[in-house]
C-alpha positions in Angstrom: -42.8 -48.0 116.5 -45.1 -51.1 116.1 -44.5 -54.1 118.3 -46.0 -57.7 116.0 -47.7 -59.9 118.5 -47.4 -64.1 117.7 -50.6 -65.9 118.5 -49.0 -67.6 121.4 -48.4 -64.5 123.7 -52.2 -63.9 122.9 -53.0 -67.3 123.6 -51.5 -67.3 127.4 -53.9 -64.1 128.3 -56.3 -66.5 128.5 -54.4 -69.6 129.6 -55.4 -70.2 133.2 -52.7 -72.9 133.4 -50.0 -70.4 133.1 -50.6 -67.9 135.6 -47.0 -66.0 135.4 -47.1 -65.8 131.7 -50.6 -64.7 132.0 -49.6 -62.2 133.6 -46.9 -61.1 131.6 -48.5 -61.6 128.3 -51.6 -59.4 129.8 -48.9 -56.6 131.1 -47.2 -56.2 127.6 -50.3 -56.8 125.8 -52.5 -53.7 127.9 -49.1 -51.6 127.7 -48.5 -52.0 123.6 -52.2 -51.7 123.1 -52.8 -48.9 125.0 -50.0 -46.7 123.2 -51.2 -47.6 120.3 -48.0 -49.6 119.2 -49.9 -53.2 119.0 -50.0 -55.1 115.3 -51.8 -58.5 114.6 -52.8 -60.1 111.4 -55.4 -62.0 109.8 -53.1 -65.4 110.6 -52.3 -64.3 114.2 -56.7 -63.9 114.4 -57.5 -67.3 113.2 -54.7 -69.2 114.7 -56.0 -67.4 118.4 -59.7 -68.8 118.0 -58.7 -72.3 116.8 -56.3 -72.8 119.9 -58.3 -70.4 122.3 -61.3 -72.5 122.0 -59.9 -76.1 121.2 -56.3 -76.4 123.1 -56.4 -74.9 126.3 -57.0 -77.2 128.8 -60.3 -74.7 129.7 -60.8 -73.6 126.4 -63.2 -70.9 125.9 -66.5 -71.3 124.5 -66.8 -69.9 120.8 -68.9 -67.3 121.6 -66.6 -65.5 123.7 -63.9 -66.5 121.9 -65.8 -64.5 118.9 -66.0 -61.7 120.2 -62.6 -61.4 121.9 -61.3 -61.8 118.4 -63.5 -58.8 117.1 -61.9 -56.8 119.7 -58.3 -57.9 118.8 -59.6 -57.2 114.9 -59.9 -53.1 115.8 -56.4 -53.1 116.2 -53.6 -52.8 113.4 -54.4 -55.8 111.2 -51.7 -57.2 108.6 -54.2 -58.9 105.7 -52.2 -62.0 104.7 -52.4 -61.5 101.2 -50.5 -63.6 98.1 -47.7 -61.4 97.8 -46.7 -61.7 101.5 -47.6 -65.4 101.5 -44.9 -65.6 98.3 -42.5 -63.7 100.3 -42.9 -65.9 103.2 -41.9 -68.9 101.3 -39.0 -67.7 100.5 -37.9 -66.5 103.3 -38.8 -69.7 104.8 -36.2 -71.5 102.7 -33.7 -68.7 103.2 -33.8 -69.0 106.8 -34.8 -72.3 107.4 -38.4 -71.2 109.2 -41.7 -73.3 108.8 -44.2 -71.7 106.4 -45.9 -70.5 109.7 -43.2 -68.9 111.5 -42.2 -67.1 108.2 -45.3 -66.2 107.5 -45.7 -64.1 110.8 -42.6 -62.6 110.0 -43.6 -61.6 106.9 -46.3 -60.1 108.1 -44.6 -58.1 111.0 -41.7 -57.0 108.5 -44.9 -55.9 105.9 -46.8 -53.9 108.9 -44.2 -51.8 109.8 -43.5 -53.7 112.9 -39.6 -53.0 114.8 -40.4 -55.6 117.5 -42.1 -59.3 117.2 -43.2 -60.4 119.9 -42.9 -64.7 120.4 -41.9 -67.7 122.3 -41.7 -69.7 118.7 -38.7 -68.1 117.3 -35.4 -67.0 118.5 -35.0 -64.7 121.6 -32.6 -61.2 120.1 -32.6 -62.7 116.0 -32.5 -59.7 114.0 -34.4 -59.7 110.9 -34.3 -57.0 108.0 -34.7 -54.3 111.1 -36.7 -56.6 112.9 -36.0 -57.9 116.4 -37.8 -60.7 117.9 -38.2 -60.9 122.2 -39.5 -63.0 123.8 -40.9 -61.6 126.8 -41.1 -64.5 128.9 -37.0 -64.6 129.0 
């Protein structure tokens, strides 16, 4: 079992303005992790630095911000690639998704994932066998 984590249940473990989903993100987060069930990809990496250090209203500073994304990067990493980048457009106009959101879907669905993990898409949607939760519900 794998459990796909968006970028924005990431995000809140290091949003001090959010103290219960801090919490929460940082209790599923340790608890995935730690049984080795947690899966990130390349887009869910780069999405955390860019909002990690430039939209939180205390944003990190890049150097730690660096380095908490190399220790995300040891984990199970989906490499957004052309072929799941094709099969996220279409499943974008199939479902009616942005590129983005279909995009980390695609990659969840790609990495083996059964659970996807987001505040962005719809709480209990079903997708190929993939269920999306989010954990803040």
């Amino acid at each position: 079992m794998r459990v796909f984590f968006d970028t924005n249940i990431l995000v809140y473990l290091y949003d001090a303005d959010e103290p219960d989903k801090k919490e929460r993100a940082c209790e599923i987060f340790e608890t995935e992790a730690s049984a080795g069930r947690a899966l990130l990809s390349t887009q869910v990496l780069q999405e955390f630095y860019v909002t990690v250090t430039g939209k939180l209203a205390v944003p990190l500073d890049p150097k730690t911000a660096e380095e908490v994304v190399r220790n995300l990067a040891v984990l199970p990493l989906v490499q957004i690639d052309a072929e799941i980048i094709l099969a996220a457009i279409g499943r974008g106009r199939l479902l009616r998704f942005s590129f983005w959101d279909a995009l980390i879907v695609e990659a969840a669905v790609a990495g083996g994932a059964d659970r996807l993990l987001s505040e962005d898409l719809q709480h209990g949607q079903v997708i190929d066998d993939l269920k999306i939760e989010n954990p803040f519900i």
